[in-house]
N, C-alpha and C positions, 0 to 999 in steps of 0.2 A: 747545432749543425750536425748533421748527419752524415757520419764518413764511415758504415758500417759496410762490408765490402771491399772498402779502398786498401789498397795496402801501399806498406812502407815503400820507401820513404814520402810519398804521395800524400798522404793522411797528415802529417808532419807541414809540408808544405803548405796546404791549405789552412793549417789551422792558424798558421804563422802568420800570413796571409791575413787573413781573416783580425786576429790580433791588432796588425800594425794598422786597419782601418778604424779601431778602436780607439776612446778615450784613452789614458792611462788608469789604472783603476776600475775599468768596465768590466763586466765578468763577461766570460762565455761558456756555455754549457757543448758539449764535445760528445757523441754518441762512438766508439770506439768497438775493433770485435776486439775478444779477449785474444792472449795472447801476445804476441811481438808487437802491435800497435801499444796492448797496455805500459809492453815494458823498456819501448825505445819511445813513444811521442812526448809523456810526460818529464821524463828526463831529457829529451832536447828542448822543450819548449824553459823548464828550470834553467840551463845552460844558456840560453838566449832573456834570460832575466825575468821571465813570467813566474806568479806565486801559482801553483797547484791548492787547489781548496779540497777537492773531494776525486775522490776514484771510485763509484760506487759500484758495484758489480748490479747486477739485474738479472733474474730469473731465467732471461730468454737466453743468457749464455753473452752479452756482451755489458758493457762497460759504459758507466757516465761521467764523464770527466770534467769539472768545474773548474775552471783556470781564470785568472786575474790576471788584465793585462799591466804587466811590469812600467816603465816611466821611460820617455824617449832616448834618455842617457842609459839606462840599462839593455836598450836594444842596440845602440852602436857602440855597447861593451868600453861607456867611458865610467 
């Protein structure tokens, strides 16, 4: 998914979004700019019970972000 552009907390939303249509265990790959996306979306989506797999940075100046959709008990924080 492609949120390069978007900014906070917008980028967050979507990806969330995007997640909860997800299997549990599904991965999703996250195109991110660098900066305040990199350092606020991957610690909310942690906090909302999803594993981060990778943050890879990219030459062109933004960020790939690999995230595991967490289990439906870790999404209503039981």
């Amino acid at each position: 998914m492609d949120l390069r552009g978007v900014p906070c907390p917008l980028n967050y939303v979507r990806t969330k979004l995007k997640l909860e249509r997800l299997a549990p265990g599904s991965q999703l790959e996250v195109w991110l700019d660098a900066g305040e996306p990199v350092d606020r979306v991957p610690d909310s989506l942690k906090l909302a019970g999803h594993l981060i797999l990778a943050l890879d940075p990219q030459p062109e100046g933004h960020v790939l972000l690999r995230v595991e959709r967490g289990s439906m008990d870790e999404d209503r924080g039981v």
